[in-house]
C-alpha positions in Angstrom: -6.6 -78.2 -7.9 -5.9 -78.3 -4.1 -5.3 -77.0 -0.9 -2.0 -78.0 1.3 -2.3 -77.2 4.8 0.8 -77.3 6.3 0.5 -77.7 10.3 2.6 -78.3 12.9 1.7 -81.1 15.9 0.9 -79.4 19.2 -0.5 -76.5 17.1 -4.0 -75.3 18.5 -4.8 -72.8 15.6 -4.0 -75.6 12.9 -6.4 -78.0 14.7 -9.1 -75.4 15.3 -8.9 -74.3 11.7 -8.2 -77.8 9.5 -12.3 -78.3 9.6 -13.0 -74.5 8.4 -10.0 -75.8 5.3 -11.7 -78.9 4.6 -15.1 -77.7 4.2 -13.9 -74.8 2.1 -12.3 -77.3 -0.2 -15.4 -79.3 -0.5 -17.8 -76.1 -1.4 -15.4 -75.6 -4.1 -14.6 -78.9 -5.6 -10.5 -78.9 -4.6 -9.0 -81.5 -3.1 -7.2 -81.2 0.8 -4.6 -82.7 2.2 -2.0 -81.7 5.1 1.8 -82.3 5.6 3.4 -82.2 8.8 6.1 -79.5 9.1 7.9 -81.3 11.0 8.6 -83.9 8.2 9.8 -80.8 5.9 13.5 -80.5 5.0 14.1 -77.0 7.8 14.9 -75.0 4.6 11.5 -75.7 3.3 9.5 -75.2 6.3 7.1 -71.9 6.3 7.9 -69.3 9.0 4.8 -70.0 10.9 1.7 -72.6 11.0 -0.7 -73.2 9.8 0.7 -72.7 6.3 -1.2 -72.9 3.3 -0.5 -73.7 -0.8 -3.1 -73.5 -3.5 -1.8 -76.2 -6.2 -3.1 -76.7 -9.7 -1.2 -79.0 -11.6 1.7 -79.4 -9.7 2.6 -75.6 -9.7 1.4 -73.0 -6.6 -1.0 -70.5 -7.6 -0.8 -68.9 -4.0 0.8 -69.3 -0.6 -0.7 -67.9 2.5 -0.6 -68.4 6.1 -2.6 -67.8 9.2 -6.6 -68.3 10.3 -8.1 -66.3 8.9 -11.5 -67.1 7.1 -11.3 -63.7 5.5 -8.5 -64.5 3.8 -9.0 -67.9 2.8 -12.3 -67.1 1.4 -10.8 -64.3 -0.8 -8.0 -66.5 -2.0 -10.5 -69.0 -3.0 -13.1 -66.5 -4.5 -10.1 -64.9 -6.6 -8.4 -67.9 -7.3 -11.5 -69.5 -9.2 -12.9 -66.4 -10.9 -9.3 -66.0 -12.6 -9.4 -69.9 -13.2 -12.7 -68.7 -14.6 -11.7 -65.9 -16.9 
């Protein structure tokens, strides 16, 4: 499983909140990586940044944007116990 962070250059919130991302992945064993929006087809790009997907095995399990640790945290939390049940 992992998390996509999709961030636009220029973007303050996506550079102040990439380190919160990475270090939620690690506590939970997922992997991280980030894709530039601007390298998106326009179609495909979210309608803000940062912009996040929760993959496991090549399908999204949940699509969220913003920084917000709250949130992040209780994607994460819910994610895993249903991965769990």
């Amino acid at each position: 499983m992992e998390i996509v962070m999709i961030k636009k250059k220029g973007c303050m919130p996506c550079k102040k909140f990439e380190p919160l991302v990475k270090e939620a992945a690690k506590k939970n064993s997922l992997g991280f990586r980030t894709i530039m929006g601007e390298s998106m087809p326009e179609k495909l790009q979210p309608p803000y940044y940062p912009f996040f997907y929760l993959y496991k095995d090549k399908s999204v399990l949940e699509s969220w944007g913003g920084v917000s640790e709250k949130k992040l945290h209780s994607v994460l939390k819910r994610t895993m116990k249903n991965l769990k049940s």
